[in-house]
C-alpha positions as CSV (number, residue, x, y, z in Angstrom):
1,X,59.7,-35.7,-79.1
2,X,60.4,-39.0,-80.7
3,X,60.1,-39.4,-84.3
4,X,59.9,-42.8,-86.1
5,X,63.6,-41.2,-87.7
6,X,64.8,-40.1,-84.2
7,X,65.1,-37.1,-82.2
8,X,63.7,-33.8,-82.6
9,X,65.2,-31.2,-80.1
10,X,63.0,-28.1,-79.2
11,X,63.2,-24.8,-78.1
12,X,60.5,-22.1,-76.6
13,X,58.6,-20.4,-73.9
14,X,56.2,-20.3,-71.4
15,X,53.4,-18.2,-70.6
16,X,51.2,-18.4,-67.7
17,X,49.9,-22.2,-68.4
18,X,51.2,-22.2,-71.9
19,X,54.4,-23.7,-73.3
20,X,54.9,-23.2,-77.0
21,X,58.0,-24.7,-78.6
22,X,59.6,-24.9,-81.8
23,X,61.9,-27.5,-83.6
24,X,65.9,-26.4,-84.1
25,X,66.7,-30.1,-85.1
26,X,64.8,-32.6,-86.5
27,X,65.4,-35.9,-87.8
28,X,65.8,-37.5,-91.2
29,X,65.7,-40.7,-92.7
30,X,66.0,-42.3,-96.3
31,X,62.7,-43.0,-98.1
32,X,60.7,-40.6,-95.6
33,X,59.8,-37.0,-95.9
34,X,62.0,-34.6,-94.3
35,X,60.1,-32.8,-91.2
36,X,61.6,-29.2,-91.8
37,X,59.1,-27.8,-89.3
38,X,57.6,-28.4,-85.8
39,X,55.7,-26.7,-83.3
40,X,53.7,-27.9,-80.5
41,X,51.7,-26.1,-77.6
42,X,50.9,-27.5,-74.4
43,X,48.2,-25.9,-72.2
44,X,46.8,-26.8,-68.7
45,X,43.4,-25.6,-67.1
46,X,42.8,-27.4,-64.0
47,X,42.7,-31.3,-64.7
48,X,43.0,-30.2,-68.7
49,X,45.7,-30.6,-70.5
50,X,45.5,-29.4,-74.5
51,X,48.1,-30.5,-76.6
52,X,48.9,-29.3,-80.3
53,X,51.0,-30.2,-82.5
54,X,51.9,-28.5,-85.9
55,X,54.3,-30.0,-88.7
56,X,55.9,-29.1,-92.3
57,X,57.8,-31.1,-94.5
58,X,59.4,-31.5,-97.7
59,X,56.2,-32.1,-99.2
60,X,53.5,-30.1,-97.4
61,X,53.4,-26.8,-95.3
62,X,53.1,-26.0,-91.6
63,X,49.9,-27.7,-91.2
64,X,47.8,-29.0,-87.9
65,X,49.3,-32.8,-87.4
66,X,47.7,-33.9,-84.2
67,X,45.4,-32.4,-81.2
68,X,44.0,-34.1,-77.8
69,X,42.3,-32.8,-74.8
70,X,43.5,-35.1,-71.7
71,X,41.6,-35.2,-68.3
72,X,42.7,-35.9,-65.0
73,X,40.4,-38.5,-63.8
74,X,40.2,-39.9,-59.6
75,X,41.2,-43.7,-59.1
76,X,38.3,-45.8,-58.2
């Protein structure tokens, strides 16, 4: 994923139409808070994609940090 400091690299699993991963790097910047935890899920139902993402800093706990529900839709 790329962060306005850089690079975060990830680790984790699948299961069935779910991948769940988890930051074991992430990057920092001066005069930002530090992200000291990530974790993001990914499911697909169909033309449904669900995306989650969860983040702690510094400053504030593992918390929700974004969400969005995407669907496929046919070219006119």
């Amino acid at each position: 994923m790329a962060l306005t400091a850089g690079v975060d690299f990830c680790e984790g699993s699948l299961d069935g139409t779910t991948i769940s991963l988890k930051n074991i790097l992430s990057p920092t910047a001066e005069g930002i808070e530090e992200i000291v935890a990530l974790r993001r899920r990914y499911r697909v139902d169909g033309d449904v994609m669900e995306y989650e993402v969860d983040m702690g800093t510094n400053r504030q706990p593992l918390q929700q940090h974004v969400t969005a529900r995407l669907s496929r839709v046919s070219p006119d």
